[in-house]
C-alpha positions in Angstrom: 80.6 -25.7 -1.2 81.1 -21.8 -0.5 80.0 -21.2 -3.4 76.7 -22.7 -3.4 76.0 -21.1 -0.1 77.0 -17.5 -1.6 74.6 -18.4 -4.4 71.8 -18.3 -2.3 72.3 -14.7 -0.2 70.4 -12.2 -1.8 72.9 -9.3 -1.3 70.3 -6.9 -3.1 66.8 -6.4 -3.2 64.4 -3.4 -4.9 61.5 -2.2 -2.9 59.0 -3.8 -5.5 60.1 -7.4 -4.0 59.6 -6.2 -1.0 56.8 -5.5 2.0 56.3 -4.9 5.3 56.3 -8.0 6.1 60.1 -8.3 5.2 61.9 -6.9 8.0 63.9 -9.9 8.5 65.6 -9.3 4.9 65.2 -5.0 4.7 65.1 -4.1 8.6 62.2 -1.5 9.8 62.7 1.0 7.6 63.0 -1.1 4.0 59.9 -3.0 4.9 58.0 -0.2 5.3 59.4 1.7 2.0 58.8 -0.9 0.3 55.1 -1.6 1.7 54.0 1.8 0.2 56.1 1.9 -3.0 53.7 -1.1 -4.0 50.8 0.8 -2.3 51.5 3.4 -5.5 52.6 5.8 -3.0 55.1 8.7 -4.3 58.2 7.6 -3.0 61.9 8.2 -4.3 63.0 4.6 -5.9 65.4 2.6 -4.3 66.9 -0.9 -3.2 67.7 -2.2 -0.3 71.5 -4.1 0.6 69.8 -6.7 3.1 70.5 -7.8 6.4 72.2 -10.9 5.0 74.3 -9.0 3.4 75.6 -7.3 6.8 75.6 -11.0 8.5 77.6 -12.8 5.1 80.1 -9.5 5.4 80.8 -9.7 9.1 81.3 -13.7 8.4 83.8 -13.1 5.7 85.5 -10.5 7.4 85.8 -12.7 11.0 84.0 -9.8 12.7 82.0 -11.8 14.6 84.1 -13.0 17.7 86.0 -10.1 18.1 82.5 -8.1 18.3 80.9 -10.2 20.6 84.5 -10.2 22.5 84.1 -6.5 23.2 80.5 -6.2 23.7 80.8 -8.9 26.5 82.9 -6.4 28.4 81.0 -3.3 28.4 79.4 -1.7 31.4 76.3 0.1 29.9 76.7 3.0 32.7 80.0 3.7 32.1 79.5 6.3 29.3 83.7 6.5 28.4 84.1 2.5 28.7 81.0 2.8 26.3 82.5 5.4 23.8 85.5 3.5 23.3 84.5 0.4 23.0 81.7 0.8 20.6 84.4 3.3 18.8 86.7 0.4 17.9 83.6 -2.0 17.0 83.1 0.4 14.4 86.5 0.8 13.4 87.1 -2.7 12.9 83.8 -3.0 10.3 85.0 0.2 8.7 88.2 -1.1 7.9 87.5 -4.3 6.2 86.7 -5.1 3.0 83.5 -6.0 0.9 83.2 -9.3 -0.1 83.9 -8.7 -4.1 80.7 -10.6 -5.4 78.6 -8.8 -2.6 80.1 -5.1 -3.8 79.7 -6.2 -7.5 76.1 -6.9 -6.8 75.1 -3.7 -4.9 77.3 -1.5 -7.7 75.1 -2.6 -10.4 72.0 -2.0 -8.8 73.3 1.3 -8.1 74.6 1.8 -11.8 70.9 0.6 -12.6 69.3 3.5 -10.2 71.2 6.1 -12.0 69.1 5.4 -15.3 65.4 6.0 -14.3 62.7 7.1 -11.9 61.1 3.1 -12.0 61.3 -0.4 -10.9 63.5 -2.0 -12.9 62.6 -5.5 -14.7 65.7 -7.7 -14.8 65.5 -8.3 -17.9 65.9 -4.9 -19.1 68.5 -3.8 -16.9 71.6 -4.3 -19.1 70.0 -2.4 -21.8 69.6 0.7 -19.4 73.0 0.2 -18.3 74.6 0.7 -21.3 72.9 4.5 -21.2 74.7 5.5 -18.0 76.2 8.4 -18.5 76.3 9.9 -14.6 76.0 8.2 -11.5 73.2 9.7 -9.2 73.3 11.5 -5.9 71.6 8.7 -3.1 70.5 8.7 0.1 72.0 6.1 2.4 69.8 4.8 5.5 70.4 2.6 8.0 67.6 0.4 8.7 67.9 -1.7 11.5 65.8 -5.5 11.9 64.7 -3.9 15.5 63.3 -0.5 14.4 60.2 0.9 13.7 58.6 -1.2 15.8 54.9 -0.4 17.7 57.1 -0.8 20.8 60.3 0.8 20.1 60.9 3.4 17.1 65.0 3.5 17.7 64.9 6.5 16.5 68.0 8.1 15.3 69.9 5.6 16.6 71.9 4.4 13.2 73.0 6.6 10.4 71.9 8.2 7.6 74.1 9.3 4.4 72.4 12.5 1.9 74.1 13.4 -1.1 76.1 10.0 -1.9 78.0 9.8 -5.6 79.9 7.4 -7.0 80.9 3.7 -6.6 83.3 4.6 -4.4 81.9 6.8 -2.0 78.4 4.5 -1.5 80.5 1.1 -0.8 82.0 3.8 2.2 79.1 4.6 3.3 77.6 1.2 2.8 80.0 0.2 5.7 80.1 3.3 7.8 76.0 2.2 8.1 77.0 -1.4 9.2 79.4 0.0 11.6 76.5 2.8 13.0 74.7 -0.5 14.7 77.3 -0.4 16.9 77.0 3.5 18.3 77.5 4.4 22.3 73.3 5.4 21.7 72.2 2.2 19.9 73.9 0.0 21.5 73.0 1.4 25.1 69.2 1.6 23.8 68.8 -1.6 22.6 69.9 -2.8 26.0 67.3 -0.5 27.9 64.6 -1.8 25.6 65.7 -5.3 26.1 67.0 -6.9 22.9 69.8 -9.0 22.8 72.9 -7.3 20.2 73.0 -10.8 18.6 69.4 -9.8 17.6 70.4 -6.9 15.8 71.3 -7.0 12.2 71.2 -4.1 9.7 70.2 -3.9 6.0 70.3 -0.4 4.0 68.4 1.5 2.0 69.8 3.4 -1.2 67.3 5.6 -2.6 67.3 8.4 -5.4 68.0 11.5 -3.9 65.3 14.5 -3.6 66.4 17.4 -3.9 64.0 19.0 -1.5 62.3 22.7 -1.3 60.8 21.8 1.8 60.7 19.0 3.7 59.3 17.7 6.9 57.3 15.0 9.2 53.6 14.2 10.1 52.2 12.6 12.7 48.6 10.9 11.6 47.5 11.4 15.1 48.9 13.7 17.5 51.3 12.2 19.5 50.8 14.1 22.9 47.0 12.7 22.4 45.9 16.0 22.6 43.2 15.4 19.7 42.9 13.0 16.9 44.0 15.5 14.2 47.0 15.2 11.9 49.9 17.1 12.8 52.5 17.9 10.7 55.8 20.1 10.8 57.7 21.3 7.8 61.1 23.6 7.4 62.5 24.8 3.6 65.1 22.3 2.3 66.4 19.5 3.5 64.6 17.4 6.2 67.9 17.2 8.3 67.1 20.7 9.8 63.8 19.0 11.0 64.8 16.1 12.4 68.0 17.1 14.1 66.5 20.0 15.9 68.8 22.7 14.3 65.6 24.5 13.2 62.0 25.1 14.4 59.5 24.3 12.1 56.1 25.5 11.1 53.4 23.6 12.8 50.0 22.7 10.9 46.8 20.5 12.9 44.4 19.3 10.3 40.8 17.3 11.0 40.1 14.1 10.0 37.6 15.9 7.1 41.0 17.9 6.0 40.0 21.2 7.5 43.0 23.0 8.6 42.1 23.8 11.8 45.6 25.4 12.9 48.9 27.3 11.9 51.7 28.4 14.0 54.8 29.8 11.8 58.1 30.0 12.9 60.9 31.9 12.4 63.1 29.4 10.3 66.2 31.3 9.9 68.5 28.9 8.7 67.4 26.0 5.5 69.9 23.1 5.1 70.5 22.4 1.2 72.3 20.8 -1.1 75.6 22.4 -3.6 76.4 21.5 -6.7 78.9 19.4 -5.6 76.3 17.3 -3.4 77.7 18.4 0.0 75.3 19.7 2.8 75.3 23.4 3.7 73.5 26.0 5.9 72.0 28.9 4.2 70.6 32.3 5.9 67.2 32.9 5.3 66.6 36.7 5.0 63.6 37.8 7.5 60.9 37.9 4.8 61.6 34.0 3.6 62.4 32.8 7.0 58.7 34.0 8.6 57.3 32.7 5.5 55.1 29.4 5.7 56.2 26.5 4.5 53.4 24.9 2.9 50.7 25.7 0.6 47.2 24.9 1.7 47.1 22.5 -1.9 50.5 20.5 0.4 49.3 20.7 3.5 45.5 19.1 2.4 47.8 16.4 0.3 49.7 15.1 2.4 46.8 15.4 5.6 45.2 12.8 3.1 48.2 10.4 2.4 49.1 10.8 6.5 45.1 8.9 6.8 45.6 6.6 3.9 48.8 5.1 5.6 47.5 5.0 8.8 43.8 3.5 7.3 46.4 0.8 5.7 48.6 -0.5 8.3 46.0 0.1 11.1 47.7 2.1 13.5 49.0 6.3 13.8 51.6 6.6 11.5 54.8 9.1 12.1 55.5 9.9 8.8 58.5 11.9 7.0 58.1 14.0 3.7 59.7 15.7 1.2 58.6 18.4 -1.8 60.5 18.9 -4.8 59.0 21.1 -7.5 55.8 21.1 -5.8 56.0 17.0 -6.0 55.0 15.5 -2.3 57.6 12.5 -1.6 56.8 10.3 1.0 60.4 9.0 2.5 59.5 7.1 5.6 56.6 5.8 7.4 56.7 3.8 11.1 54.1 3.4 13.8 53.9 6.4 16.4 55.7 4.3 19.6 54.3 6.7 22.3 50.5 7.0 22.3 49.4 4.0 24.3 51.5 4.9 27.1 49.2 7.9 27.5 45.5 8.3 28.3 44.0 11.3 26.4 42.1 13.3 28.3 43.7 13.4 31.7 43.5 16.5 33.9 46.5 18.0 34.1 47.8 19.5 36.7 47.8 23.4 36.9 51.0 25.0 38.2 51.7 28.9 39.8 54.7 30.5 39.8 57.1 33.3 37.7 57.2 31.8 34.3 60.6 33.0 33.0 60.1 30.9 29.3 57.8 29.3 26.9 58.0 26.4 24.6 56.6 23.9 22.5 55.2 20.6 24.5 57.1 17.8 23.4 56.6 15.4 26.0 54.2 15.7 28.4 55.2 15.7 32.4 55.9 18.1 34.9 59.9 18.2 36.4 62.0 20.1 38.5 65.8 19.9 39.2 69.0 21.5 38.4 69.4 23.2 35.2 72.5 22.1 33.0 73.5 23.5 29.9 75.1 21.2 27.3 76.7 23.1 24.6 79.4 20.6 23.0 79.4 16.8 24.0 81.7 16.7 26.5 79.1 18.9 28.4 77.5 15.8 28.5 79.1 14.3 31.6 78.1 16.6 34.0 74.8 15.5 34.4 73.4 13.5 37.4 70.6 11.9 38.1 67.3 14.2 38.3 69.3 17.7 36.2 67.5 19.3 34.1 69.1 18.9 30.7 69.3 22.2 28.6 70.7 22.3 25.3 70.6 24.2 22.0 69.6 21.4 19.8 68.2 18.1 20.4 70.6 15.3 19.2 70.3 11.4 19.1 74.1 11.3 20.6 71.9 12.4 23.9 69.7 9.1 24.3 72.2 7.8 26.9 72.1 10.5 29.3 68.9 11.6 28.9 67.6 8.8 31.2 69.7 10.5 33.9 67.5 14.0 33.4 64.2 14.5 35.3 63.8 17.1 32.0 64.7 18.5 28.4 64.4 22.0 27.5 66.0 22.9 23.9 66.5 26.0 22.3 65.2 25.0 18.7 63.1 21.8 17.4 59.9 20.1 17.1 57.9 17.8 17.7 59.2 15.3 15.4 63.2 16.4 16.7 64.6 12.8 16.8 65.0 13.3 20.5 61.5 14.7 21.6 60.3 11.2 19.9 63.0 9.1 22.3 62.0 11.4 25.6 57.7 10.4 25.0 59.3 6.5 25.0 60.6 7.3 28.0 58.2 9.2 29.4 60.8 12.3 30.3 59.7 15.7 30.2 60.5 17.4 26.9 60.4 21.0 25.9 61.4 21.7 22.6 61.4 25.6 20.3 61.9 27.8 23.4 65.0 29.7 21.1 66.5 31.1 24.4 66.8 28.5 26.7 70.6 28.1 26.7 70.9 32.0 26.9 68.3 32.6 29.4 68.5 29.9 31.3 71.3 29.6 34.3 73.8 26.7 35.0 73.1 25.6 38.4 69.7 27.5 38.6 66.4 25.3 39.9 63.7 25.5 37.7 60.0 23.4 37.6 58.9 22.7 33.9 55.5 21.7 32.8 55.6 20.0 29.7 51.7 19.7 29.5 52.0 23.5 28.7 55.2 24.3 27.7 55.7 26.8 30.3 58.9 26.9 32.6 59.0 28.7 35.8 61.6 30.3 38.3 62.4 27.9 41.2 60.7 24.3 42.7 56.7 24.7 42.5 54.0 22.4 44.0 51.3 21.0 41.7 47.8 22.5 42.6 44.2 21.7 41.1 43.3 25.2 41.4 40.2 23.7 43.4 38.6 25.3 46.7 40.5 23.8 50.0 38.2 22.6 52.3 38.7 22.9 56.2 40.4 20.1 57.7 38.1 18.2 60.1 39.5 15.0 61.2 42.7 13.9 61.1 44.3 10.9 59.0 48.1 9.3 59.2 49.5 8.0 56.2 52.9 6.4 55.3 54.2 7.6 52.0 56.1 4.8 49.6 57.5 4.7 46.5 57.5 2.4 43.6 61.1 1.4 42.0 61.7 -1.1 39.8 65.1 -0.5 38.5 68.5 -0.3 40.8 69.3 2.3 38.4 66.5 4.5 39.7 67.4 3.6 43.8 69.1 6.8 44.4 67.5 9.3 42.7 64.0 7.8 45.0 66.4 7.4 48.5 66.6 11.4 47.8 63.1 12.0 48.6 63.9 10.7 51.9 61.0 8.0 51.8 62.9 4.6 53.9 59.9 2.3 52.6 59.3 1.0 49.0 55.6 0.1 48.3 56.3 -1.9 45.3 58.9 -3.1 43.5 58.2 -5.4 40.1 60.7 -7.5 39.3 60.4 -7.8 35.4 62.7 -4.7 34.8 65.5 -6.6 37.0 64.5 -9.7 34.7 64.2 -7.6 31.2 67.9 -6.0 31.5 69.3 -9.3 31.8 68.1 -10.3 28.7 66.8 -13.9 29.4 63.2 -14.9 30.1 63.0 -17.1 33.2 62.1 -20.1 30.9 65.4 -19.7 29.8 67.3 -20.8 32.9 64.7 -23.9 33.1 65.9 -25.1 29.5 69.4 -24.5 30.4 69.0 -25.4 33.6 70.3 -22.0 35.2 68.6 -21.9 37.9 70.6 -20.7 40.4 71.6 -18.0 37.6 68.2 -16.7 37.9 68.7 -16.6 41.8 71.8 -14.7 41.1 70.2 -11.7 39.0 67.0 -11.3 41.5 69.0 -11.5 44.4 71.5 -8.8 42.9 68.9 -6.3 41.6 66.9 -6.4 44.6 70.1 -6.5 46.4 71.5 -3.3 45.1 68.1 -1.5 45.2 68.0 -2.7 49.2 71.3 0.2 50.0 69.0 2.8 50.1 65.7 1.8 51.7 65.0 0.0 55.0 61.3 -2.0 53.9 60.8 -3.1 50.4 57.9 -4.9 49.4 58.7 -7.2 46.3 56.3 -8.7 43.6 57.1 -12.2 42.5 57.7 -12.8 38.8 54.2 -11.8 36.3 55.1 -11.7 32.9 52.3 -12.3 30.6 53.1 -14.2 26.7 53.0 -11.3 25.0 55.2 -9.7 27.3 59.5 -9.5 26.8 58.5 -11.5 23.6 62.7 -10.5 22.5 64.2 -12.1 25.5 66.3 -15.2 25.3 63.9 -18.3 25.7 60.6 -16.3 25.6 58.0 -18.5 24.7 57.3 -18.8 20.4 53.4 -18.7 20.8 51.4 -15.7 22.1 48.1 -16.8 23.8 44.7 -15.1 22.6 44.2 -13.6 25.7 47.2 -13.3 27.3 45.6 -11.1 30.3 43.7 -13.9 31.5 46.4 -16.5 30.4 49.6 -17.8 31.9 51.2 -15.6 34.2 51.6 -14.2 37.8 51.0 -16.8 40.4 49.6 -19.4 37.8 53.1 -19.0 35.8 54.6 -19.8 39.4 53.2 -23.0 40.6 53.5 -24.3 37.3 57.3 -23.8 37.4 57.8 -24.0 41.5 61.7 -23.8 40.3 61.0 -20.0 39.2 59.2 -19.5 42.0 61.5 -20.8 44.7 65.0 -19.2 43.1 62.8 -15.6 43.6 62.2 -16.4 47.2 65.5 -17.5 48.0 67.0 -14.6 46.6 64.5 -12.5 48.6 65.3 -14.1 51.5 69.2 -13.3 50.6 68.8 -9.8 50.4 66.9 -9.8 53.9 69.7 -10.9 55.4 71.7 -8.2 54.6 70.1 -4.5 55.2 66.4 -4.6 53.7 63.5 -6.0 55.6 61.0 -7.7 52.5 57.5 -8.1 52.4 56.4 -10.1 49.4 53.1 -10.0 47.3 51.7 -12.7 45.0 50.4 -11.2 41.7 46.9 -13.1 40.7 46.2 -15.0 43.5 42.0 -16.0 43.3 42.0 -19.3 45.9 43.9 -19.5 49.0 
């Protein structure tokens, strides 16, 4: 009987049996490859060891328990609890072993790899095989069944192997990819984005190595909706340089008609490359190669055009990462841009005046002030509190749990495509990137405003100003300041403004980190459950304000689609469908638990005024 059941798991699959609409089987990433190998895209050949494969190997191994064991323990704020429990997760899937028919099936598809540029036919593979003579260097990327998504890149969140040889070392790294779903960042990310762990599964991509001159990433729109042009970024060598923020690249805007329309070269410095022996190293750039620009205007013009083409085919801005070898463009990943309907395009920004002790590079619009902290090593990590300003040499993925603590991000190097400049626009934190002095300039303990609109940082707290003539004050008019919170996690930080009265709070943020949709507590019939988590968020929001006015329930179909229980079918229009006060009275259960745990938390400090979200007949 196991047998048969083995039979069935496809433990291996090449990007020509693949599309994008096979996430389930080759997670974000591999469905995406896979979409524009067949598009006759250049893109570096490769297979993908699918999700099943990480589901039958965790299985096999008796993983699964002990995993959801630990994971049931972890408090999500408690970044050392965190550390070392996701730490021994990844242990435990590190040290077990592959399944032998599962490592005998992903060995000869690497064996296969090492032969030619091309899809392989079955039928001809063990002809090819028999001309092995040296195993090729791969790359090995995680790629997760919940990234890439419209609504959530994960970005950086999982690991990705350069430069892997040999049998022995790709099984390793194989595993060290399975155990990277399981990281303090991912797993604290997927829970602030709302999907369950047991949702999570992980299938990797093995690709033929590029050895690259020049690498990089393009945006098919520009992510800070500052036009509709392509933007693109490119250092010399590998793309690691690029996306970890260890060096600032060059910065290109072409038009839609593939008229460059902008350059700004940097000073590069440093290129990441590969030896001869396949490992990663740093090289000096002398002056005259480092101010050098990256790209040809034959590159730039090429890969403006295959930025549009993927975009024209999947409908939607593309974020899109590149690689040259011998003047031959690679295209090595493509996912939607997550940030740019968070944004309207043409706001007016607001103007600030004030000593500006630094410049930047924009990465993610907003204007904050605070407390400057330097983080130099990770450990520096723990001393920030809610509303510093985070300052750092480098952006780095390992920083996606605190930064939700920082009112801002200033970095001495990186981009706009530094995996954590793409995280802080989801976020919406304020993110300058490129300044190359920050961490030496800059002061511990020093307040600073930054206006990430501009890129501009300035000595001490300013005010926003439109710059616009003050008129004379003729009558005058009393209002009440509120604030809007949503989250418990965000209570203090709004109590320090000294504001006693919250104007709003939605409870769909209380609902979405718990992880169930409220029909789930009618099908298990939970209700009092549901009580409790309303009744505790609100509850713990309640310390540090004296009036809160609360929002009863309004989630729309196409809204918290990955909780537990959301409902399978998304109405047509689900803005005018089932939700708010309609949602309500048709379940009065829902309706009632939220009141009662309103009423609750009124009782205790808190006075509550509640509102009704689409009420049309009394």
């Amino acid at each position: 009987m196991g047998g048969e059941i083995e039979s069935k798991i496809d433990f291996v699959k090449w990007f020509s049996e693949l599309s994008k609409d096979s996430g389930a089987v080759a997670g974000g990433k591999g469905a995406n490859l896979s979409e524009i190998f067949n598009l006759k895209i250049p893109v570096p050949p490769g297979f993908v060891v699918t999700a099943q494969a990480y589901d039958y190997f965790i299985k096999r191994a008796r993983l699964d328990d002990k995993i959801k064991n630990i994971l049931s323990k972890i408090d999500y704020e408690n970044t050392k609890q965190l550390d070392e429990s996701t730490k021994q997760i990844r242990e435990l899937i590190v040290n077990s072993e592959f399944p032998e028919e599962m490592k005998k099936e992903i060995i000869e598809a690497y064996e296969t790899l090492s032969v030619t540029d091309y899809d392989i036919e079955e039928s001809e593979a063990l002809e090819i095989l028999e001309a092995i003579s040296e195993p090729v260097f791969a790359a090995v990327r995680s790629s997760a069944t919940t990234e890439d998504l419209a609504e959530a890149s994960f970005a950086g969140q999982q690991e990705t192997y350069l430069n892997v040889k040999g049998n022995k070392e790709l099984i390793e790294k194989i595993k060290e990819c399975f155990a990277s779903l399981f990281t303090s960042r991912a797993a604290y990310y997927r829970i602030k984005k709302g999907f369950k762990h047991e949702q999570a599964s992980l299938a990797v991509v093995v690709q033929k190595m590029i050895n690259s001159d020049k690498s990089g990433v393009i945006f098919s729109k520009d992510p800070n909706c500052k036009s509709e042009n392509v933007v693109m970024e490119a250092v010399f060598g590998l793309g690691e340089g690029i996306v970890s923020g260890r060096i600032t690249p060059d910065k290109y805007e072409v038009s839609k008609k593939l008229e460059i329309l902008d350059k700004k070269i940097s000073d590069k410095k440093i290129a990441m490359t590969r030896n001869s022996l396949g490992g990663n190293i740093t090289l000096n750039l002398k002056e005259e190669k480092s101010k050098e620009q990256v790209l040809t205007t034959y590159e730039i013009k090429g890969l403006a055009e295959y930025a549009l083409k993927l975009e024209e085919h999947y409908k939607k801005p593309q974020d899109i990462e590149f690689a040259i070898e011998d003047s031959k463009i690679f295209i090595v990943q493509t996912r939607p841009i997550t940030t740019l309907e968070k944004k309207a395009g043409k706001e007016e920004h607001p103007e600030l005046k004030g000593e500006i002790i630094l410049t930047g590079l924009a990465a993610s619009p907003g204007i904050a002030a605070g407390e400057i902290k330097i983080v130099r090593e990770t450990n520096d990590l723990q001393k920030i509190k809610e509303g510093d300003i985070l300052v750092t040499e480098m952006t780095n993925p390992d920083m996606v749990v605190t930064m939700q603590k920082s009112a801002g991000i200033i970095t001495d190097e990186g981009g706009l495509t530094a995996h954590a400049a793409i995280v802080s626009r989801e976020m919406g934190i304020p993110c300058i990137v490129g300044t190359r002095e920050a961490t030496a300039k800059l002061k511990e303990g020093e307040i600073i405003t930054m206006d990430a609109y501009s890129g501009k940082i300035y000595k001490g707290k300013i005010s926003e100003t439109k710059q616009k003539e003050i008129l004379p004050v003729t009558a005058q008019t009393k209002t009440k300041i509120k604030v809007i919170v949503d989250l418990p996690t965000f209570a203090q930080r709004a109590a320090k403004t000294g504001i006693k009265t919250i104007g709003l709070t939605r409870i769909e943020g209380i609902i979405a980190e718990s992880g169930k949709h409220p029909n789930y507590f009618l099908q298990k019939n939970k209700i009092k459950d549901y009580e409790e988590i309303i009744f505790k968020g609100i509850n713990e929001i309640g310390k540090y304000f004296e009036e809160i006015w609360v929002r009863t329930s309004d989630i729309r179909s196409d809204e918290f689609k990955n909780l537990d229980g959301a409902p399978k079918e998304i109405e047509a229009n689900p803005m005018l469908g089932m939700h708010g006060i309609r949602f309500s009275l048709k379940n009065p259960e829902i309706l009632k638990a939220e009141l009662k745990a309103l009423q609750r938390v009124s009782r205790q400090k808190a006075r509550i005024g509640i509102l009704l979200p689409q009420v049309i007949s009394v």
